[in-house]
Each structure stands twice: as structure tokens, then as C-alpha cells.
C-alpha positions in Angstrom: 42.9 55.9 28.1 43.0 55.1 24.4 45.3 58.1 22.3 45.5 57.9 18.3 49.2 58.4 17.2 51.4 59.1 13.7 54.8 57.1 13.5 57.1 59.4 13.3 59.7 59.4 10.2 62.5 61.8 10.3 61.0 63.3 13.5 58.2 64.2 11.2 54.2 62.3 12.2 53.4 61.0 8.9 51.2 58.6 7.3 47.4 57.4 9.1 46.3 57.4 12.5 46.7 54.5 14.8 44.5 53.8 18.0 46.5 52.4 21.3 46.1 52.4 25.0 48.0 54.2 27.0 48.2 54.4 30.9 50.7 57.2 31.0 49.3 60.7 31.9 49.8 61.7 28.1 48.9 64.6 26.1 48.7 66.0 22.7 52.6 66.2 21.1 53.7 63.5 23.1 56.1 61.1 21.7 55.1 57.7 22.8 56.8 54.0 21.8 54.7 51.1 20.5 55.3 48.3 23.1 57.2 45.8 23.0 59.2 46.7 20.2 57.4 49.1 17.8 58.3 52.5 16.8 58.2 56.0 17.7 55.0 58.2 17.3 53.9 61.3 18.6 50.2 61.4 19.8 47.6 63.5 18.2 44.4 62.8 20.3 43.8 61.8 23.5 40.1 60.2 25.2 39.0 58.5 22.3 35.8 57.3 22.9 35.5 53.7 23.2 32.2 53.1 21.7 34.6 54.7 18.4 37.1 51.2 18.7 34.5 49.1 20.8 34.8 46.1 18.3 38.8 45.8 18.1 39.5 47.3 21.6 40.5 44.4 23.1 43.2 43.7 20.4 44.7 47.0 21.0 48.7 47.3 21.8 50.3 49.8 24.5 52.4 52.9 24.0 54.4 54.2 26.8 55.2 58.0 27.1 59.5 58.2 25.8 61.5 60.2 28.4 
């Protein structure tokens, strides 16, 4: 599934949208991590469509679902 995210900056989602897959059974409020190393985010929507990131899909980077 692809979800769009906010980092998160003093546990507050700031700042623009950003588009990642995810394999993790996430929803909405979620906080996720960038993989490898990126940061922290929360995610604010889930099923994006993938004729919306068709042309950069393939470039996209994981998050993974923080515990």
C-alpha cells in the first residue's frame, strides 16, 4: 500500500506531505519510520491511488509502523 506522511518535529506532523510504501497493516495516526535511517512521521492517508505517484513509484522508500 502507499500512505502519505508528515515528519514529525517535537511530536508535532509538520511541514508537506510525503508519499511511501508501506507493507505494515497501517492506519491513519500511525507513527511510522523512514527506512533505513530516516525519521519519524505519523501517517495522514492511507490507499493512495497509484495512478496519483505512477511516474515516481518505483523510486519510492519504505516506512515501517514504530512499536
Amino acid at each position: 500500500m502507499f500512505v502519505k506522511t508528515r515528519f514529525l518535529k517535537n511530536d508535532t506532523a509538520v511541514g508537506k506531505e510525503y508519499t511511501y510504501k508501506c507493507n505494515d497493516d497501517a492506519k491513519v495516526g500511525d507513527v511510522v519510520k523512514a527506512q533505513p535511517d530516516g525519521g519519524m512521521a505519523v501517517i495522514t492517508e492511507i490507499n493512495v491511488p497509484e495512478k496519483e505517484i505512477y511516474s515516481y513509484k518505483d523510486k519510492l522508500k519504505e516506512v515501517r509502523k514504530v512499536d
